[in-house]
N, C-alpha and C positions, 0 to 999 in steps of 0.2 A: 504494500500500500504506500503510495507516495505519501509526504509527509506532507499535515494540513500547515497553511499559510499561519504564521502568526496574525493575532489583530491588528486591524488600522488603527491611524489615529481618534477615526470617527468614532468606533465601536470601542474605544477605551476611552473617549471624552462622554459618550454617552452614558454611561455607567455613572457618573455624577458622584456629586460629595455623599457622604454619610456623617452621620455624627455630628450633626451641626456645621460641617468643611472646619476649614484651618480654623476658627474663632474657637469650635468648639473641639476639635481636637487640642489645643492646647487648653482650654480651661479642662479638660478630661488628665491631660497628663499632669496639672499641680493640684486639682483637686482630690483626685481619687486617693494618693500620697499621703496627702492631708489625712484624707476619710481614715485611712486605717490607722496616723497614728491618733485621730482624734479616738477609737475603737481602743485602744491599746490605753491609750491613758484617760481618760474621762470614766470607764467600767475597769475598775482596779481592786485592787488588795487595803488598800492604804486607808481608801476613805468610806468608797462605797460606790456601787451602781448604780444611778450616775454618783458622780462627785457631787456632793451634799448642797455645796452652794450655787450651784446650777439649780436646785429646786428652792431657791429663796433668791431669785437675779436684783433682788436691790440690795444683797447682801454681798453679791460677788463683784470681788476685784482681782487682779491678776496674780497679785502676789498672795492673796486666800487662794486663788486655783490652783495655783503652786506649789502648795505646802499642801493641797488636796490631793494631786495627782504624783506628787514627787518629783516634780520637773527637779533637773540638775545640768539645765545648760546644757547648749546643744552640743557639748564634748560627749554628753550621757547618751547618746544617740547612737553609737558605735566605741567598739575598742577590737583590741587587737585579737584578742581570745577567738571573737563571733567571724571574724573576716579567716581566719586563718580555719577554725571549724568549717566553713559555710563553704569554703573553696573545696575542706577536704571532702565534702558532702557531693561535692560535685565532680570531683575526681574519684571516688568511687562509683558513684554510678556509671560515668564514662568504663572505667576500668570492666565493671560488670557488664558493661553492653558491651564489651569487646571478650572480651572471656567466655561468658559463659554459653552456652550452648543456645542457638536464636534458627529462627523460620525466617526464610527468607520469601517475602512477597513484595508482586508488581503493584503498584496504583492503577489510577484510573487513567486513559488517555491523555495527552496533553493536549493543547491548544496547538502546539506545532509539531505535535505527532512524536512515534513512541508514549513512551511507558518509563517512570522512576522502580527503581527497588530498594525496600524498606526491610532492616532488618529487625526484628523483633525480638523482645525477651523481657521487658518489663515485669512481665509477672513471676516467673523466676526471680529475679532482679531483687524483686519489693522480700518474696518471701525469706532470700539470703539474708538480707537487712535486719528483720523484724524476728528471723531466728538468733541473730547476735544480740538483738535488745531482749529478746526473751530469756536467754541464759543470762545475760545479764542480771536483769529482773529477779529468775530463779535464786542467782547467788547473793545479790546485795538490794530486792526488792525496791522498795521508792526513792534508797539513796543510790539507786543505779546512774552514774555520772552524767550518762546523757540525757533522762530524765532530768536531772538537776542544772547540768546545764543549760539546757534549753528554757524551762522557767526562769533563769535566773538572767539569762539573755535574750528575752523574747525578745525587746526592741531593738539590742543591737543586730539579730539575725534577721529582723525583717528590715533594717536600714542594708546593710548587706546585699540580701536578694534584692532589692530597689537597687542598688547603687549597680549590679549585675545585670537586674532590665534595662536600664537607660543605656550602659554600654553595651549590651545585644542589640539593641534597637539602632543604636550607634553603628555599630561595628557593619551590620546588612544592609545598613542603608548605605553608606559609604560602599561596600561591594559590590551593589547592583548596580554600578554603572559599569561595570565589567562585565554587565551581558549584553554578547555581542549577537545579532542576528542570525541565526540556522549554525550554533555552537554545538561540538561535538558531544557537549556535560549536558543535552538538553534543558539550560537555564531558560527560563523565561521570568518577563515581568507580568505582576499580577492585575489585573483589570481594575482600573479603580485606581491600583497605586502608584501609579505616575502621574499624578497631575500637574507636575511643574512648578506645584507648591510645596518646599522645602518640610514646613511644617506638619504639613498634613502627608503629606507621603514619607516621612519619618514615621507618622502615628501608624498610620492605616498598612505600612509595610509595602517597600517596589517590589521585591522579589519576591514570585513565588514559594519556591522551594528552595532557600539557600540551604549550600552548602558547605563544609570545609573539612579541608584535611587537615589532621593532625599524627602528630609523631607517636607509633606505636598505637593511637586509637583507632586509626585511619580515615576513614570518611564518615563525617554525620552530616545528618539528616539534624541541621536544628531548629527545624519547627517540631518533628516529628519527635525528636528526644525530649525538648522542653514541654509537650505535650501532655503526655503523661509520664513523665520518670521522678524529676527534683522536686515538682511542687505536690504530686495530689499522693508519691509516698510521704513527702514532707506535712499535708495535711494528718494524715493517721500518726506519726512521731509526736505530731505537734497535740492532738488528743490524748494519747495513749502519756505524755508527758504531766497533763493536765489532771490525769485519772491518777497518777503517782503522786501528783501533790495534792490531789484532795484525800487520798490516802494517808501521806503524810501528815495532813493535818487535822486529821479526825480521827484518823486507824481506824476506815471503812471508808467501802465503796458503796456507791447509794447504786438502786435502780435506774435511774434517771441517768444519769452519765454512763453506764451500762450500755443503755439503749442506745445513747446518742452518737458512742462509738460503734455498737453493730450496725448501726444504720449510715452511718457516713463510711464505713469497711466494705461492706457488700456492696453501695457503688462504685469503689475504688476500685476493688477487686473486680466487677463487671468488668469494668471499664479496661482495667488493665487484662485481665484473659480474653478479653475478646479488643486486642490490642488493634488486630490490620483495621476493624470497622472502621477507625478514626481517616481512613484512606478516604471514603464517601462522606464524610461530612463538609459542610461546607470550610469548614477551618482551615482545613487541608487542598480540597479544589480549586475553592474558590480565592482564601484572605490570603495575603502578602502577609510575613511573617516580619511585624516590626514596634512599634513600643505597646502597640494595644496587645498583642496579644505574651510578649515578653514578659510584661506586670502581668496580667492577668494569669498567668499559670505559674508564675516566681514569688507573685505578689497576693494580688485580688483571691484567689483561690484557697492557698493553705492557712493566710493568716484571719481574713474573713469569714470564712466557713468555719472556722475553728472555734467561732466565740463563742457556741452554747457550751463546750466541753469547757472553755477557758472559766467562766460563769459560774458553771456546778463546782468547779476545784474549788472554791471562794465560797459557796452560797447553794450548798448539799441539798438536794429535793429528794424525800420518797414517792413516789406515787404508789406505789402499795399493787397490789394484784390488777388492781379493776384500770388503773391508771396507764400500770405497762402493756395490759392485752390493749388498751386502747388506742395505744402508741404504734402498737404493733399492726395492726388491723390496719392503718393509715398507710404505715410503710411498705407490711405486705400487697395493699391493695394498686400503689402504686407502683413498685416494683415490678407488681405483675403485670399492669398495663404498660410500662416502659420494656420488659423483657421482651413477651408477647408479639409486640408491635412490631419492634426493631428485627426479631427473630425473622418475623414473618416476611418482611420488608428483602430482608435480606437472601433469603430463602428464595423470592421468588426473581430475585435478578441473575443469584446463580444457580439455580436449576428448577425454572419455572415449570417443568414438568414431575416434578415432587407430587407424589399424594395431596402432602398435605397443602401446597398452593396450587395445584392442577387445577383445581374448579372454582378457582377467585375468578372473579369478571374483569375485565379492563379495557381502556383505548388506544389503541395505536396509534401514535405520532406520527406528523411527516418524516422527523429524524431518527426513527424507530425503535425509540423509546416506549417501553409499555406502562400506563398510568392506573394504577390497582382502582377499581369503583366498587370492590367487594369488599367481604372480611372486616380487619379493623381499621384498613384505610379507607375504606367506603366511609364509615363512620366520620371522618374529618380528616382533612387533609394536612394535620398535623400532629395525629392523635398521637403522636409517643410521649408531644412535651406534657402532656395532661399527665402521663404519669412521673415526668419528673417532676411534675411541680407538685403534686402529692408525696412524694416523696420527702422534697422541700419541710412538709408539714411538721413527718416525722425526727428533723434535727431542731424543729423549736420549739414544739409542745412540750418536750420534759424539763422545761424551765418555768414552764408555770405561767403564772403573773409575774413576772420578773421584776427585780428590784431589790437593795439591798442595802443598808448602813453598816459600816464597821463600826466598831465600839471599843474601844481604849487600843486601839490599834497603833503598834510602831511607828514614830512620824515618817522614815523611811522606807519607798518601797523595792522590789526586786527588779524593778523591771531591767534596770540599767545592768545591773553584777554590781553594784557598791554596797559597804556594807552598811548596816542600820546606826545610828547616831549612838547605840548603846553598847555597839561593839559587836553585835551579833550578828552572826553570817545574813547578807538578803537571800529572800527567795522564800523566807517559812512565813508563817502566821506567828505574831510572839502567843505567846502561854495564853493570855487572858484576853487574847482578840476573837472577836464575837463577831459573824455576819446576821444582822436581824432585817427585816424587810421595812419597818416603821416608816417615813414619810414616803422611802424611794420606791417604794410597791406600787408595779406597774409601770412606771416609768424606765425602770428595765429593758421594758418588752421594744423600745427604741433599737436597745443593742444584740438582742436576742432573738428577733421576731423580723427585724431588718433584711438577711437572708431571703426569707421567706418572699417577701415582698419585691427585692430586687432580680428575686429570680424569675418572679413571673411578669417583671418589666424586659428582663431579658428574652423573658423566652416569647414575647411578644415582639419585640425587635426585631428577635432571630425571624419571626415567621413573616414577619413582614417584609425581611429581607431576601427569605427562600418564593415567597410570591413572587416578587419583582424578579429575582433569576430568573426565575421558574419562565413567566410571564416572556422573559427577553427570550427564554432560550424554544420556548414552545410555540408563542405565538396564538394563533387562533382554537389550536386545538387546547391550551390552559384554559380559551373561558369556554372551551367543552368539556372539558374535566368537572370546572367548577359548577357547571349545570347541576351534572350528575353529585357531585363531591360538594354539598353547600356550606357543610359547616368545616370553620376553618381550626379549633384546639375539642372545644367541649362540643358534643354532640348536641343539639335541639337548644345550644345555648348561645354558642360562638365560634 
């Protein structure tokens, strides 16, 4: 097969801004920064969830927030400990994607014809990991060091991975002007991210699939590896971290953080065994690999999603039998509609003469694509995000009503690695600090409940964004789909 033309100019100006264009791509890149470290310090150890004089604002002044949150100048922001960890964290995973034993699979078509190949092993990967923290665990339980350290450097390890995304984002935007036209490394740039605006084609990513080599790792894939390797095993460390120090500080583990880990596990772990699906998504086809998506899977991902585990270490909830079957039933029920779906989906593109997707109905495109009108994509032509976003439900409902006061609590807190004004290591609870819910109940539910909320602005985005594809790439026979296919996430709803 001759190899297809790259796009025009036309066909890549059409594609138009997203995100607001350049204005809003740069208020995304200082805001969202912001967002996690205002998450990291405003819901703390120190004072309370929120910080106490945030719910009396003619009480608050800078230097009260300060001594609420433990600010220590922006030296407290990183040290040397977290960059020297955070690198080795990232040199092992390298090393184990090279090591250990990987499947090798092709993507999808390119725009200028060929095929990439991805190697895979992530789930391996994660479990070698999480086998060295489990003996750990086994031998020296909650004062297992990387447990400890990790609480005790949460903010420097997320200044770290930030300072890591902006120079990824850096580092491929600068390289894609190295792709040259019908190149042997099948390089191409991504639709959309070249607009000729500095800014915004930093954010939004020029190159498709960058690459590079390295000495003894040899070739990555670094959209593909940042994808799922550093951040979403980094999310479960960063939980499983959090369950240690609510252990440490109670000597028990509640139900509630239980759950909040099996439930943010089982989709990591999906997510990583069924590693090549991320080949069909749009992440991978369609987005240029550059500061949006660099934070968002080094950044946005483990330290955000982290904060109901981070929450319960601090401020322990039971919910007792009736609470956790309830909890469960949300996430089961979601699971199973995102399994299900994506299964199905999948199934029927690689071997549409399967039993079980042989008698789906569907319409044939001009470009001979087949568009499912049966089964669970009949039901809506997005139905899988419906089950993520139930899913969603199940990592904020075991926080309850969220909110929370400390009481006689150390003026110093952990977040930095410094030590408490009384001499004693940061990172614990002192003896006589108490989390009670008193004014800040409910008000919580800002930093715990936030998740929840963002995800299903995303996953509304997302589908607004696969319409428009959709729509560019199908043409008339999309608003034939949608005749048949009316509803676009929830059935008879939306």
């Amino acid at each position: 097969m001759p190899p297809k033309k790259r796009e025009s100019a036309s066909e890549s100006s059409s594609h138009g801004y997203e995100f607001g264009g350049p204005l809003g791509a740069f208020a995304i890149t200082l805001g969202l920064p912001i967002l996690c470290y205002m998450f990291a310090f405003l819901c703390n150890d120190v004072s309370g969830c929120p910080a106490p004089s945030l719910l009396r604002p003619r009480n608050l002044s800078l230097k009260r927030l300060s001594d609420e949150t433990g600010w220590q100048r922006i030296d407290g922001l990183i040290n040397r400990q977290s960059i020297v960890a955070v690198t080795g964290y990232y040199l092992l995973s390298l090393t184990l994607n090279t090591l250990l034993p990987s499947r090798e699979v092709e993507g999808t078509e390119l725009r200028s014809g060929g095929r990439l190949k991805y190697k895979f092993n992530a789930f391996s990967s994660a479990v070698f990991v999480l086998a060295i923290a489990a003996a750990g665990t086994i031998l020296q339980g909650a004062d297992f060091p990387l447990w400890t350290f990790i609480y005790d450097n949460y903010v420097p390890i997320l200044t770290t991975n930030l300072i890591i995304s902006y120079a990824l984002a850096t580092y491929v935007y600068i390289a894609s002007f190295s792709v040259k036209s019908g190149n042997k490394d099948r390089r191409e740039l991504a639709l959309g991210g070249h607009t000729g605006n500095a800014v915004y084609d930093w954010f939004i990513g020029r190159e498709l699939n960058p690459r590079v080599k390295l000495p003894f790792f040899g070739e990555v894939d670094i959209k593909a590896f940042m994808e799922l390797r550093p951040g979403m095993l980094g999310w479960i460390l960063l939980d499983l971290a959090f369950t240690a120090r609510q252990y440490k500080n109670y000597g028990y583990v509640t139900d509630s953080i239980v759950l909040v880990n099996v439930a943010q596990a089982v989709y990591v772990f999906d997510a990583l065994w069924m590693e090549s699906a991320i080949l069909t998504t749009i992440d991978i086809i369609t987005d240029g690999f550059g500061f949006m998506l660099a934070f968002g899977d080094l950044v946005w991902l483990p330290f955000t999603y982290s904060v109901q585990a981070r929450y319960l270490s601090v401020h322990p909830i039971t919910l007792g039998i009736g609470g956790s079957l309830g909890v469960l039933a949300v996430q089961l029920a979601g699971y199973y509609i995102f399994r299900a779906t994506n299964n199905e989906k999948n199934l029927f593109r690689t071997n549409p003469n399967d039993p079980r997707v042989a008698h789906l109905q569907y319409i044939e495109t001009k470009s001979g694509s087949r568009l499912l009108t049966s089964g669970w994509w009949g039901r809506a032509r997005h139905i899988n995000y419906l089950g993520d976003w139930l899913m969603s439900w199940s990592y904020c409902l075991p926080t309850g009503i969220a909110g929370y006061i400390i009481t006689k609590s150390s003026p110093v807190p952990h977040l930095t690695g410094h030590a408490t004004a009384d001499g004693m290591p940061s990172g614990g609870l002192g003896v006589s600090t108490k989390a009670v819910p008193g004014d800040a109940m409910g008000w919580g539910m800002i930093f715990t409940y936030f998740y929840m909320l963002y995800f299903a602005v995303l996953l509304l985005h997302r589908e607004r964004r696969d319409e428009e594809k959709c729509r560019r790439k199908y043409g008339k026979d999309w608003d034939r789909y949608c005749e048949k296919v009316r509803y676009r996430i929830i059935p008879y709803v939306y």
